[in-house]
N, C-alpha and C positions, 0 to 999 in steps of 0.2 A: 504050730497048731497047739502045742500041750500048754504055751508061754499065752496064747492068746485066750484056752480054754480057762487056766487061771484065774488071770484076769477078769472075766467073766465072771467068772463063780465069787470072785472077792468083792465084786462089784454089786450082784444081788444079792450078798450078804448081807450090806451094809443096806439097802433100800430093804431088807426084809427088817431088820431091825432098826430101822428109823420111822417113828410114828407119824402117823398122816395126823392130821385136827381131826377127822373121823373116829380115831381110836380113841384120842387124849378124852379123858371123862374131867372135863370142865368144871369147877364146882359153880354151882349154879348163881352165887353171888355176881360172879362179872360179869354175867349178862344180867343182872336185876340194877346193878349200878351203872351201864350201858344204854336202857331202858330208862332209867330216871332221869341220866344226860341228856337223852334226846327229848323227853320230854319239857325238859327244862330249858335247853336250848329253840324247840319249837316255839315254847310260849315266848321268849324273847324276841325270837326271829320274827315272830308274825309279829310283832310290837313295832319292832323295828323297821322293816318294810311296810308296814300301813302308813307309818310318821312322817316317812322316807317318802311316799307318794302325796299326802298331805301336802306337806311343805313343799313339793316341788308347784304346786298350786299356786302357790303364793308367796317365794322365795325371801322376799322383800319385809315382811312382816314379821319382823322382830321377836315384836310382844307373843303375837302366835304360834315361836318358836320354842320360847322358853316354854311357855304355858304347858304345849305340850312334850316336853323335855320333863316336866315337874311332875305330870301326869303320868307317865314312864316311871320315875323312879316310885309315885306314892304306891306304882301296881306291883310291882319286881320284891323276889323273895333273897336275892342273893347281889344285883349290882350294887356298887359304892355308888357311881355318880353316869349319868348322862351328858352327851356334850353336841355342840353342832358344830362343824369343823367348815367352815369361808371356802368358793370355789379359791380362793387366793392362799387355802391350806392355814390360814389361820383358825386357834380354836377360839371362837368367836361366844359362844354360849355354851355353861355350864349350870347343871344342877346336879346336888342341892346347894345352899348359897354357901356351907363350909368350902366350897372349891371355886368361889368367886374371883380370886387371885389369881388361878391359871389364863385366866380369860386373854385374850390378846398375846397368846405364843404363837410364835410360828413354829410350826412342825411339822413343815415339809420334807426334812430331813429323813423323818419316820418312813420305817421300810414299807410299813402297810397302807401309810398316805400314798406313798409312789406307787404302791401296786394298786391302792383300790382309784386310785385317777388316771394308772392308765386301763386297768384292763374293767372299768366299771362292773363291778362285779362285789359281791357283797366280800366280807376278806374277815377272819379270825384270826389276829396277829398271835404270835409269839410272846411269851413271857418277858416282859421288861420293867425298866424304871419307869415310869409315867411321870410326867412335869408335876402333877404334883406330891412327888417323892415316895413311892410304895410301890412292889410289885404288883403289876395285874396284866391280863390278857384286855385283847379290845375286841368286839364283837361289833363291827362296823359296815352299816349300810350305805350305796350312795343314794344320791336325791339326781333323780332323770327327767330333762324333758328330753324328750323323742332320742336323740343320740349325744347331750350335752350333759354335762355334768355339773351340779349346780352346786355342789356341797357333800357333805354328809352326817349319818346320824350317828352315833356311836354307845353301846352301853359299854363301861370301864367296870372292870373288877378283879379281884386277885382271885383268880381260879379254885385256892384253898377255901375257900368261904361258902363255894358252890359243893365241891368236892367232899368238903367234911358235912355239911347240911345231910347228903345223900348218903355217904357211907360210915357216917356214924352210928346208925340203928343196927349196921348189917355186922358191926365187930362188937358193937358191946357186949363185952360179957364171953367171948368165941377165943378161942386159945392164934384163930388164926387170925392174918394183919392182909388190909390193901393198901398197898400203896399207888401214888400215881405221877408216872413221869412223861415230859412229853419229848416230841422228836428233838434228837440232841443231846437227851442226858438227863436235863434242867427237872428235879424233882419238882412236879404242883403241888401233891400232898402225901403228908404222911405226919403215923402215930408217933411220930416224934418230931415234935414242929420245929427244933432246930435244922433239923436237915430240908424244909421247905428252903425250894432257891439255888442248893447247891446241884451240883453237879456229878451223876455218879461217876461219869465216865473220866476226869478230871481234877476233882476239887481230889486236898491233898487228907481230906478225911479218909478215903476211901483206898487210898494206896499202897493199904497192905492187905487188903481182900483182894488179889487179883481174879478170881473166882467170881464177885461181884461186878467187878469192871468188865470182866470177860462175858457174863450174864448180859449187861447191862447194854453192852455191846451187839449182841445178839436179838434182845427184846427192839431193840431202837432199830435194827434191819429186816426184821419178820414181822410178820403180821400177827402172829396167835402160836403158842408153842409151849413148851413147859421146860423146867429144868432145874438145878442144882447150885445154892450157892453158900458160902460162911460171911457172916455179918453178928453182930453183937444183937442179941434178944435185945426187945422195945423197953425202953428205958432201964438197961441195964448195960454194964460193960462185960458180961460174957455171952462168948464167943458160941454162936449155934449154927451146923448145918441146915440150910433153910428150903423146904420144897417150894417150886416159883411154877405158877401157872401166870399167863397173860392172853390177852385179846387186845386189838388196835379201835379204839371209840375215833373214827373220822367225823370232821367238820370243815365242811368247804377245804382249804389247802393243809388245815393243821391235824396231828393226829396224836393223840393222849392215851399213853401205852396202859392196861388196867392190868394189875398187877397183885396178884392175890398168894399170902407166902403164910409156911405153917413150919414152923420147928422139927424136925425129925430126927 
């Protein structure tokens, strides 16, 4: 009994002193940079699925594709280029015409072509190299008649483009940094643009802050949480204890960790 009462007691210890997200006092920028993604992603999104039903209209019609492929990018404050991807998973039409050359890849390979042709469902890939050589995420809609799948529409961009637009007003000038990583590790952005790309949990930059990896580790399996790490101050090689708050920004399957850190 005395072994079991123990146990007990060491057990609501530990939940006494582990903070709910009710306690944690948020600084109110992650959710102001949460709020602009999703604004930012709505107005795509509706861009995207109006085009997406459009064209299923009249699949065949080329010129009507591009057209409105052109019209897309002239409206958008952050995509590189737009594209129309062949039921036959070829990328068939691209704008602007600097990405004329992709035209005619097949990239059925691509993990997010496989998924958004089989589960027809709109799909926010993963960070990667895109055919025409840069990282970027893909924010892709399919094109439906009734339960077929005719194609799809796609805006391309490198996520930092979107990410810095948004939370550049909210650090200038502030002693504190956000940065932004997505599931996996793979940094989208940050105030130090060499480390766009790499990987915290992995890349061999990072493998003597175990405290960072361990963090980093952590941020990528919770949803919202705070906590403690050592990293070198923003563009500088010394070495500072850093307080970490985060929140989870989901998007259809992907989810981009917001990550807000201050020196202490």
């Amino acid at each position: 009994m005395k072994k079991i009462l123990v146990v007990l007691l060491i057990t609501l210890s530990l939940q006494a002193c582990k903070k709910t997200d009710d306690s944690i006092d948020f600084p109110p920028e992650i959710d102001q940079v949460m709020n602009d993604l999703t604004s930012s992603f709505d107005t795509l999104n509706a861009d995207l699925a109006g085009n997406a039903a459009a064209i299923a209209m009249n699949p065949a019609d080329t010129t009507g594709i591009r057209m409105k492929l052109h019209e897309m990018y002239n409206r958008t404050s952050f995509v590189v280029e737009f594209a129309y991807v062949s039921p036959e998973k070829i990328l068939q039409i691209v704008e602007p015409p600097l990405y004329y050359p992709s035209q005619g890849t097949d990239i059925s390979h691509q993990d997010h072509i496989v998924k958004i042709f089989e589960t027809k469902q709109p799909v926010l890939s993963q960070s990667f190299e895109v055919v025409e050589g840069y990282n970027a995420v893909i924010d892709m809609y399919p094109i439906l008649d009734n339960n077929d799948i005719l194609g799809t529409v796609a805006g391309i961009f490198p996520p930092h483009v979107v990410l810095g637009r948004i939370i550049a007003p909210y650090v200038s000038g502030e002693t504190f940094e956000i940065w932004v990583m997505e599931s996996g590790g793979n940094v989208l952005y940050d105030q130090d643009a060499e480390e766009i790309g790499l990987n915290v949990i992995t890349d061999p930059l990072y493998a003597d802050f175990p405290e960072l990896i361990a963090a980093a580790q952590r941020i990528d399996a919770e949803e919202s949480g705070e906590t403690t790490y050592s990293f070198y101050q923003t563009g500088t090689n010394n070495k500072v204890v850093k307080k970490t708050y985060w929140k989870t920004f989901k998007l259809l399957d992907n989810q981009w960790k917001i990550i807000w850190v201050i020196p202490i």
